[in-house]
LUMTORMI-713025 format. One line per field, with one value per atom (N, C-alpha, C, O): residue number from 1; residue in three letters; atom name; x, y, z. Coordinates in Angstrom, 2 decimals. Example, Ala and Ser with C-alpha at 12.3 -4.5 7.8 and 13.67 -1.06 7.14 Angstrom:
nr: c(1:1:1:1:2:2:2:2) .
rest: c(ALA:ALA:ALA:ALA:SER:SER:SER:SER) .
atom: c(N:CA:C:O:N:CA:C:O) .
c1: c(13.19:12.30:13.20:14.24:12.85:13.67:12.90:13.41) .
c2: c(-5.69:-4.50:-3.30:-3.32:-2.25:-1.06:0.03:1.14) .
c3: c(7.80:7.80:7.80:8.46:7.08:7.14:7.87:8.04) .
***
This chain:
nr: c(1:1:1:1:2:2:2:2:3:3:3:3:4:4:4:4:5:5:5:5:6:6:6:6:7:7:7:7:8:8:8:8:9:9:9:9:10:10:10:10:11:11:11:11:12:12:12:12:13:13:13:13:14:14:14:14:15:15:15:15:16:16:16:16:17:17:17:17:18:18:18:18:19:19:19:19:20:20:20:20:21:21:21:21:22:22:22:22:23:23:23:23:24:24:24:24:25:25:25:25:26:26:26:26:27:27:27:27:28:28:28:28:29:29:29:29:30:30:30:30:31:31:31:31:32:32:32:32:33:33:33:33:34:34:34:34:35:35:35:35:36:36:36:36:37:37:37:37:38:38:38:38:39:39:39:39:40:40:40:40:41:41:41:41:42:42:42:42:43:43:43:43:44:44:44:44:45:45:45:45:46:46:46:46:47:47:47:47:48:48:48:48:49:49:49:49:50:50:50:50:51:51:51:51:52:52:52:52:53:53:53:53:54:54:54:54:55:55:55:55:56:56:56:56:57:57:57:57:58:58:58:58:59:59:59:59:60:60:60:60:61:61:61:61:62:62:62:62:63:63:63:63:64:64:64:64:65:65:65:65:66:66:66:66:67:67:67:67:68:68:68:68:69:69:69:69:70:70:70:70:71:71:71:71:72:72:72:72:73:73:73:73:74:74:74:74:75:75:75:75:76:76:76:76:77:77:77:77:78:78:78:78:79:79:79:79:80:80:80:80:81:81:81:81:82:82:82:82:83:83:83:83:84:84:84:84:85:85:85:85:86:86:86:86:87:87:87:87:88:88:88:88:89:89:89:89:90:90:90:90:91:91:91:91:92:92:92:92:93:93:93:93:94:94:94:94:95:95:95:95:96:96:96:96:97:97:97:97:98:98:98:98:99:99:99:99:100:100:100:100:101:101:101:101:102:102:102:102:103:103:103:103:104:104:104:104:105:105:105:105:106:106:106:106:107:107:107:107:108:108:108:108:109:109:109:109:110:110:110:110) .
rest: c(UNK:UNK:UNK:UNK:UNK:UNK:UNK:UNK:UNK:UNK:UNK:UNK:UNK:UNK:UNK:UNK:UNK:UNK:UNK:UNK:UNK:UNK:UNK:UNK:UNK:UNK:UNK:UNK:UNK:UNK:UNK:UNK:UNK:UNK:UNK:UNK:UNK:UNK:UNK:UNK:UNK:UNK:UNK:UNK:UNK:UNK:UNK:UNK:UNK:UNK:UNK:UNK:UNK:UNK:UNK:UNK:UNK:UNK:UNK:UNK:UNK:UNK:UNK:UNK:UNK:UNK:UNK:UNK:UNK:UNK:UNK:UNK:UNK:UNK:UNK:UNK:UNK:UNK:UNK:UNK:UNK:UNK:UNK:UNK:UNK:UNK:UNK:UNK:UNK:UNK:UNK:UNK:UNK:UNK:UNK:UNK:UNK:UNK:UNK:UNK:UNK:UNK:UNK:UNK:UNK:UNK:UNK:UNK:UNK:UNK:UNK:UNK:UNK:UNK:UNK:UNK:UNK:UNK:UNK:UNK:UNK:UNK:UNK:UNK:UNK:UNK:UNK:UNK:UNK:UNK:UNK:UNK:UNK:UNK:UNK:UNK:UNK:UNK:UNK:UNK:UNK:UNK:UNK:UNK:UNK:UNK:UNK:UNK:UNK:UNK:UNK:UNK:UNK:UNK:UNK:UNK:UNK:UNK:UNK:UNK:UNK:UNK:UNK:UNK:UNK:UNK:UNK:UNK:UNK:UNK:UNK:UNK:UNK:UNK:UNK:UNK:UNK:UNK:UNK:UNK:UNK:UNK:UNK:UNK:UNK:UNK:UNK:UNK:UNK:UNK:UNK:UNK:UNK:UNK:UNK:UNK:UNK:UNK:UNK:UNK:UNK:UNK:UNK:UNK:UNK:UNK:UNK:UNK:UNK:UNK:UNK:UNK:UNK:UNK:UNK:UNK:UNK:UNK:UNK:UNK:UNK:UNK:UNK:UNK:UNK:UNK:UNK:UNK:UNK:UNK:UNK:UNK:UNK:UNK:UNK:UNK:UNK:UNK:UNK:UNK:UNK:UNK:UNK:UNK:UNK:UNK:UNK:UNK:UNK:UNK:UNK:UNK:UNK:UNK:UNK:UNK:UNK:UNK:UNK:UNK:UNK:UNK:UNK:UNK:UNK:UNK:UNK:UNK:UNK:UNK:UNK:UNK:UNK:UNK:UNK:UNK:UNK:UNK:UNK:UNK:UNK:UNK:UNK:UNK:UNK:UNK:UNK:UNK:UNK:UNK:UNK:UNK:UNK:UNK:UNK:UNK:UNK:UNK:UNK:UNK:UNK:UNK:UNK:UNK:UNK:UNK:UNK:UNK:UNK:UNK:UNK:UNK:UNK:UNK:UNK:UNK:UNK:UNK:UNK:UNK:UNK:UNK:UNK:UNK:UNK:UNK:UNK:UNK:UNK:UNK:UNK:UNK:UNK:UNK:UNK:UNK:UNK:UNK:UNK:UNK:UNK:UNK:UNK:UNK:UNK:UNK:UNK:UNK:UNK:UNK:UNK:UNK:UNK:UNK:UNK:UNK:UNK:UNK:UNK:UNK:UNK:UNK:UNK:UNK:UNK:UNK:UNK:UNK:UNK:UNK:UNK:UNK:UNK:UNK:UNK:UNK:UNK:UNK:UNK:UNK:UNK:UNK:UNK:UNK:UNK:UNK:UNK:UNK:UNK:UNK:UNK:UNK:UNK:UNK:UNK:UNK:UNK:UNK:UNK:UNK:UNK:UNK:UNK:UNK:UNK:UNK:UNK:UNK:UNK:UNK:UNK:UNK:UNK:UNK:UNK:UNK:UNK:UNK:UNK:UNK:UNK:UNK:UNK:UNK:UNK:UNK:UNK:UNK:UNK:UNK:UNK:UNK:UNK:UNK:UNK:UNK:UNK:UNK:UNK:UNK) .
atom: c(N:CA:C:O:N:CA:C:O:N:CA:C:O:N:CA:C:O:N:CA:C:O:N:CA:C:O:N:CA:C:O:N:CA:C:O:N:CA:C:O:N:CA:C:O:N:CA:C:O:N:CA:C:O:N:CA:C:O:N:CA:C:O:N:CA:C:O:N:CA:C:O:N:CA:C:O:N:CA:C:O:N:CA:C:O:N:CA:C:O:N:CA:C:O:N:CA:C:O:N:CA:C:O:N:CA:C:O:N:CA:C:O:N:CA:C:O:N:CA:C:O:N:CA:C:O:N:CA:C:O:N:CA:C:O:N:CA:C:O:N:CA:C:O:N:CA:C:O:N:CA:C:O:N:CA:C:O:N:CA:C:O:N:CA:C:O:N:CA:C:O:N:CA:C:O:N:CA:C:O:N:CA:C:O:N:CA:C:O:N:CA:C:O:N:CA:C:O:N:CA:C:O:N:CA:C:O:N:CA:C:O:N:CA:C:O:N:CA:C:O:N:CA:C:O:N:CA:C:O:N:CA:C:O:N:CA:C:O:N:CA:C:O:N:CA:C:O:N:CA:C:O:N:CA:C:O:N:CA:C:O:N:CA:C:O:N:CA:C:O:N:CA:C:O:N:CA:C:O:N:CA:C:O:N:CA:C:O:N:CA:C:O:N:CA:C:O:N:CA:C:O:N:CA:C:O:N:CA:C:O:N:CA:C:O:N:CA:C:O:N:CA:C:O:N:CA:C:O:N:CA:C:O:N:CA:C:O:N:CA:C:O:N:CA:C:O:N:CA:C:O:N:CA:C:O:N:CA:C:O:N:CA:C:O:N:CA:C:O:N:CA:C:O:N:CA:C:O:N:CA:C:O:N:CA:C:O:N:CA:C:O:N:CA:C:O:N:CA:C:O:N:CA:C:O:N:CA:C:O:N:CA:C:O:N:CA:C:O:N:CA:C:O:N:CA:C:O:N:CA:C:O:N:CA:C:O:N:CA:C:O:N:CA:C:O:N:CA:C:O:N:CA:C:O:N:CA:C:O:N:CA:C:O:N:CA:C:O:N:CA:C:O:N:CA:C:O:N:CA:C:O:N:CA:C:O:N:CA:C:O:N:CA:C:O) .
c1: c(68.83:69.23:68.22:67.04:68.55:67.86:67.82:68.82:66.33:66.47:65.80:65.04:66.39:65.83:64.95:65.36:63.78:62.51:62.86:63.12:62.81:63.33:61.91:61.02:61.45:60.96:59.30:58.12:60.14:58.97:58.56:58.85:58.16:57.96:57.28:57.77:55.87:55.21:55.42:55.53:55.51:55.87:55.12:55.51:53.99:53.00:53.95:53.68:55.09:56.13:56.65:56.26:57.30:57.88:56.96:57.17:56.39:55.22:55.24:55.81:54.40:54.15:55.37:54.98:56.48:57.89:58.43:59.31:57.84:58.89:58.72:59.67:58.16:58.31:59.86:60.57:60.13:61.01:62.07:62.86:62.13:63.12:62.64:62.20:63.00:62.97:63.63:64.17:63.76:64.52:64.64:65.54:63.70:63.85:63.60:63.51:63.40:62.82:62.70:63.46:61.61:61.29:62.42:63.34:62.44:63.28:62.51:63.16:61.21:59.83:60.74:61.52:60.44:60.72:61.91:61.98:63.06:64.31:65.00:66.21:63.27:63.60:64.40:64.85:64.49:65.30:64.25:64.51:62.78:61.27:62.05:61.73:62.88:62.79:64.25:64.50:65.15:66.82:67.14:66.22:68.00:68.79:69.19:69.25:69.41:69.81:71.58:71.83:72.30:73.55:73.10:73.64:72.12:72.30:71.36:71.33:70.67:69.92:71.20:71.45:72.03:72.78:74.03:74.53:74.17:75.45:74.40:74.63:73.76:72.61:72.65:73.24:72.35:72.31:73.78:73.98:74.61:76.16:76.48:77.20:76.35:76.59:75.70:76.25:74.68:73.90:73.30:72.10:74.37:73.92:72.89:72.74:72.12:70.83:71.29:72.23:70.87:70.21:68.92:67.98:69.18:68.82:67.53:67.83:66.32:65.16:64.29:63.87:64.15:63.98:63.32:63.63:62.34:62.05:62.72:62.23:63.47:64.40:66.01:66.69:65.97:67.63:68.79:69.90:68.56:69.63:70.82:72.05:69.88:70.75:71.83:73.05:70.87:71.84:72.49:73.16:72.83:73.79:74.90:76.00:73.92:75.32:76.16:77.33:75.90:76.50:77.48:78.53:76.92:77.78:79.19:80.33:79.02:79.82:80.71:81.85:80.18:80.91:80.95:81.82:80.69:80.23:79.66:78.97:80.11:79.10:80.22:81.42:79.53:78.24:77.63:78.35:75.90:75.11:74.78:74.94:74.47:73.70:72.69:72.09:71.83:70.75:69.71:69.88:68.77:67.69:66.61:65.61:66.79:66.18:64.96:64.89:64.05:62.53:61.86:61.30:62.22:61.76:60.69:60.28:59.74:58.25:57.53:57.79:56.45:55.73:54.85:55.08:53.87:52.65:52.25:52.12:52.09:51.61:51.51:52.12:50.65:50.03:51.14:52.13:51.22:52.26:52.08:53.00:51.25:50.94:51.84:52.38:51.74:52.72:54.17:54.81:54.18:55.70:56.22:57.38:55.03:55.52:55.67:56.23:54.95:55.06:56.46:57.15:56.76:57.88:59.11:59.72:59.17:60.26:60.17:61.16:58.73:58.90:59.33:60.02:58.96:59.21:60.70:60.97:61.61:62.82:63.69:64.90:63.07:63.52:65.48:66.54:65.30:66.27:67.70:68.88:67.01:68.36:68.35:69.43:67.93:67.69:69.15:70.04:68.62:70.06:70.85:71.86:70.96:72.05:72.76:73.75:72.49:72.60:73.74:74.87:72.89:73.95:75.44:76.64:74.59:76.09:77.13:78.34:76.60:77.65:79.19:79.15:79.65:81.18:81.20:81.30:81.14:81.44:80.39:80.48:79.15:77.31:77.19:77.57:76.80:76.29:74.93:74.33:74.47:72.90:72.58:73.25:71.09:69.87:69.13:69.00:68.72:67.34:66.30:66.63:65.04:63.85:62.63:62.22:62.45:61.18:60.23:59.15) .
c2: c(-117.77:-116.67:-116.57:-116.73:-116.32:-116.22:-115.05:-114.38:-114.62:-113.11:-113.17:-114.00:-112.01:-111.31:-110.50:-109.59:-110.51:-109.55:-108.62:-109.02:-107.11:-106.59:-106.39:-107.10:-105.39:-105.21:-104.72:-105.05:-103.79:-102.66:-103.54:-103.11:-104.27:-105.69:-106.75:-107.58:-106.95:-108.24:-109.42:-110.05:-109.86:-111.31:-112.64:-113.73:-111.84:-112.89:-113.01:-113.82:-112.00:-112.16:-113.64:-114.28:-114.19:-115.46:-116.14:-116.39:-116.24:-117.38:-117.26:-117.95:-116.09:-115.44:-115.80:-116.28:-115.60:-115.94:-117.27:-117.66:-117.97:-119.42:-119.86:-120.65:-120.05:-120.70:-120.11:-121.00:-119.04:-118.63:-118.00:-117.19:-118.14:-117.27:-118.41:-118.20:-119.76:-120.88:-120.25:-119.19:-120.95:-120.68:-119.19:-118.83:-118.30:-117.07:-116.60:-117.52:-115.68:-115.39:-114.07:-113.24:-113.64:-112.66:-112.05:-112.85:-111.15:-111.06:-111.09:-110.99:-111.22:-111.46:-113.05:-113.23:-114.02:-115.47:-115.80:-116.79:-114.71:-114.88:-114.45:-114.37:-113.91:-113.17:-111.69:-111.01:-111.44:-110.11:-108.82:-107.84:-109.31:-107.98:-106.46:-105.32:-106.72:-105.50:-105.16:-104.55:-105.81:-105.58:-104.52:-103.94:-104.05:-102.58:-103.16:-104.37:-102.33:-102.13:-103.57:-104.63:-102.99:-103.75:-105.39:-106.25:-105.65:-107.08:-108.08:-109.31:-107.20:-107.77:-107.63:-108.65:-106.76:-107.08:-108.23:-108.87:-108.06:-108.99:-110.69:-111.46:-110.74:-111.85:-112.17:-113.21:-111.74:-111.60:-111.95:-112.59:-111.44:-112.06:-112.89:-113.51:-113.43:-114.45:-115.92:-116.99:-115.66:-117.09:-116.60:-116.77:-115.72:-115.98:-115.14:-115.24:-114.17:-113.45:-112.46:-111.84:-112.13:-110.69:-110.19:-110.84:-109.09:-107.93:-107.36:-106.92:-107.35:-106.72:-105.75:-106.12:-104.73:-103.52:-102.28:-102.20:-101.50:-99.74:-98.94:-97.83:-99.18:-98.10:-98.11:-98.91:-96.69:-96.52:-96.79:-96.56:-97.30:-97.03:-98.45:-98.51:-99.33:-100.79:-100.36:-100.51:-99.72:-99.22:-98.15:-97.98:-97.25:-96.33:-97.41:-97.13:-98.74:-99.61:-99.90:-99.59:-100.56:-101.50:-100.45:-100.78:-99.18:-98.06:-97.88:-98.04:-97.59:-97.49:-98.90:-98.88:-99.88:-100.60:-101.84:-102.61:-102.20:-103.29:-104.24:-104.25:-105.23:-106.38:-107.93:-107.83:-109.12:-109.01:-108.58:-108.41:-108.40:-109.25:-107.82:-106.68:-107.98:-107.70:-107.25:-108.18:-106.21:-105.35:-105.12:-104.10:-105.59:-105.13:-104.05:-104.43:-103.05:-101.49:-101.51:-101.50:-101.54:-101.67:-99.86:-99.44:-99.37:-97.73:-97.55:-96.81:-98.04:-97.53:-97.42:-98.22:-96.25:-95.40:-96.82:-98.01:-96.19:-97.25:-98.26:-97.86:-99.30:-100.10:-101.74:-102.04:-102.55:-103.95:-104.51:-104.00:-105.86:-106.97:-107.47:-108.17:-107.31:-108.15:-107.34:-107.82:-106.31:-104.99:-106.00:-106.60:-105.72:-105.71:-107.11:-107.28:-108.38:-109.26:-109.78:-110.82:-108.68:-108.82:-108.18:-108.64:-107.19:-106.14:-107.61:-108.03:-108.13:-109.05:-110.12:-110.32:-110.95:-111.84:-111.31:-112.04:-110.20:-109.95:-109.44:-109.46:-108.99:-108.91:-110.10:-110.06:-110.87:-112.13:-112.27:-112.32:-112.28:-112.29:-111.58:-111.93:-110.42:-108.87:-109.32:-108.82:-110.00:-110.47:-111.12:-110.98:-112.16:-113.61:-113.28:-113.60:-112.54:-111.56:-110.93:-111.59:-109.93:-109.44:-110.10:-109.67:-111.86:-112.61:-112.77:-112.61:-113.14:-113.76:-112.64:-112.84:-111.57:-110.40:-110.16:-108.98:-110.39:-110.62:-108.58:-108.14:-107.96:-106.42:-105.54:-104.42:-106.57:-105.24:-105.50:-106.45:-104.78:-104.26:-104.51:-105.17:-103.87:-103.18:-103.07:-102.46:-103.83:-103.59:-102.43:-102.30:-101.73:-100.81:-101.28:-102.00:-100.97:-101.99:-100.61:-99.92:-100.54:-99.09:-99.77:-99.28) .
c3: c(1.23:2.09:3.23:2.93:4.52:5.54:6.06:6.34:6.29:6.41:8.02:8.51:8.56:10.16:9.80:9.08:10.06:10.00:11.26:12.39:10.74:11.66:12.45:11.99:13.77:14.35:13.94:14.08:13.40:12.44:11.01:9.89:11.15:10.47:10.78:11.56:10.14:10.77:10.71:9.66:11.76:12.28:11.08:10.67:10.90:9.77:8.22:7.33:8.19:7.03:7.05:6.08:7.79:8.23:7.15:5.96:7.59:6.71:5.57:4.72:5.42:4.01:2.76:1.69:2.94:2.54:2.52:1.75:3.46:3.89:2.77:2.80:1.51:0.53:-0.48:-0.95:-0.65:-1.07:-0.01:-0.51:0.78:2.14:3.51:4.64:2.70:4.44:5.21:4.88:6.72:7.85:8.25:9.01:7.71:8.29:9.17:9.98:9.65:11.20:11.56:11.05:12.61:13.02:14.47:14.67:15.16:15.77:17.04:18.08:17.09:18.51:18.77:19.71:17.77:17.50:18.31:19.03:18.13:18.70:19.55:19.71:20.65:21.86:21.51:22.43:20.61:20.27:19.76:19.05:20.52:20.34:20.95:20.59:21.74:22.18:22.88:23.93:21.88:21.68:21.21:20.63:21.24:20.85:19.34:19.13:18.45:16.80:17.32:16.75:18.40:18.22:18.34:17.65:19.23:19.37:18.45:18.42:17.81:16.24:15.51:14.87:15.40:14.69:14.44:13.51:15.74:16.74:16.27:15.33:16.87:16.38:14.40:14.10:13.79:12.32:11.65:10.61:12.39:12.06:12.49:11.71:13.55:14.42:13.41:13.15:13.13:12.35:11.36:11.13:10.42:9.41:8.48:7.26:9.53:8.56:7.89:8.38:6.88:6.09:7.03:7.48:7.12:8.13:7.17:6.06:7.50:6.22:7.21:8.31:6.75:8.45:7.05:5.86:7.90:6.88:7.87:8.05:8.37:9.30:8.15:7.51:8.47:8.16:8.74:8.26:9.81:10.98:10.50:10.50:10.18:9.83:8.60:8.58:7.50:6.54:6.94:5.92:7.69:7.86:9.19:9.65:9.48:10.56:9.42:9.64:7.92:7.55:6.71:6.16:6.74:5.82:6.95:6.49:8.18:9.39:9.60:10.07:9.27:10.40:8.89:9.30:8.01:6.57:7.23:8.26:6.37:6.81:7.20:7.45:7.18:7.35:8.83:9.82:8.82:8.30:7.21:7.65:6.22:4.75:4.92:5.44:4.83:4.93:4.20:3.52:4.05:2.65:3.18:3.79:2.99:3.22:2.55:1.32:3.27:2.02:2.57:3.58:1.54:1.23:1.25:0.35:2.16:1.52:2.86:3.76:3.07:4.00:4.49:4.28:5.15:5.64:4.51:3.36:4.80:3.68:4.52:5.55:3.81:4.08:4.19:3.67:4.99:5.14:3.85:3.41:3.24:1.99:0.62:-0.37:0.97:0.41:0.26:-0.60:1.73:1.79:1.40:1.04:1.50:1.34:-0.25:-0.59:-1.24:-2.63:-3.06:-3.97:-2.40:-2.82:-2.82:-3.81:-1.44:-1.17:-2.32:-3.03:-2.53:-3.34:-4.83:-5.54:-5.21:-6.28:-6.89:-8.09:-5.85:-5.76:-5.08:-4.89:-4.85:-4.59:-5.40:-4.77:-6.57:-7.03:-6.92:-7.03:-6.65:-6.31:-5.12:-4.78:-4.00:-2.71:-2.16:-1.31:-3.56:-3.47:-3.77:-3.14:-4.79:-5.73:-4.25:-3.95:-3.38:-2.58:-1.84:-1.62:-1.33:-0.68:-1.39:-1.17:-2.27:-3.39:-3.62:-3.58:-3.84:-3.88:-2.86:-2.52:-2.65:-1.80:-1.56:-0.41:-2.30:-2.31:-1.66:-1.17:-1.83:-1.66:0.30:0.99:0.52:2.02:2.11:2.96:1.05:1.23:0.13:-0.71:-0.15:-1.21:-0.68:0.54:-1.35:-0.86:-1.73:-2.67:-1.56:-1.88:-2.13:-1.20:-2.72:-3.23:-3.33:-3.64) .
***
């Protein structure tokens, strides 16, 4: 599964991940640093990503409008890239699960 690091999201994730989440990408990477919510999104459907953002706004798009692209909501206040990048590896599984799901929109991530 290939995920879009959303904005509010460090770019040093890419890496951190490429062992379990290849081909992923930041949205700086894809000229999309400083795009509006529609054309990260428009982008993310178009090739393919899961959308990984601590903003709500993606999950109240995919509640409005479904999918894809697929949303993983990571719930949690200030915290380390290293944080966030354990939360992901460690849900790794509900991640893929996520893709594979034909019915799910959106993971949320605590």
């Amino acid at each position: 599964m290939r995920l879009l690091l959303d904005e509010n999201l460090s770019p040093r994730l890419v890496a951190l991940l490429s062992d379990v989440f290849p081909q992923s990408a930041h949205v700086h990477d894809l000229g999309l640093g400083s795009a509006d919510d529609e054309a990260i999104w428009k982008h993310a459907r178009e090739h393919g990503f899961a959308i990984v953002t601590k903003d709500s706004e993606f999950h109240e798009r995919s509640l409005l409008q479904g999918y894809p692209p697929k949303v993983v909501w990571v719930r949690r206040g200030n915290c380390s890239t290293d944080e966030i990048a354990g939360i992901l590896r460690r849900h790794e599984a509900d991640i893929r699960a996520l893709g594979a799901d034909a019915d799910a929109a959106a993971l949320m991530l605590y």
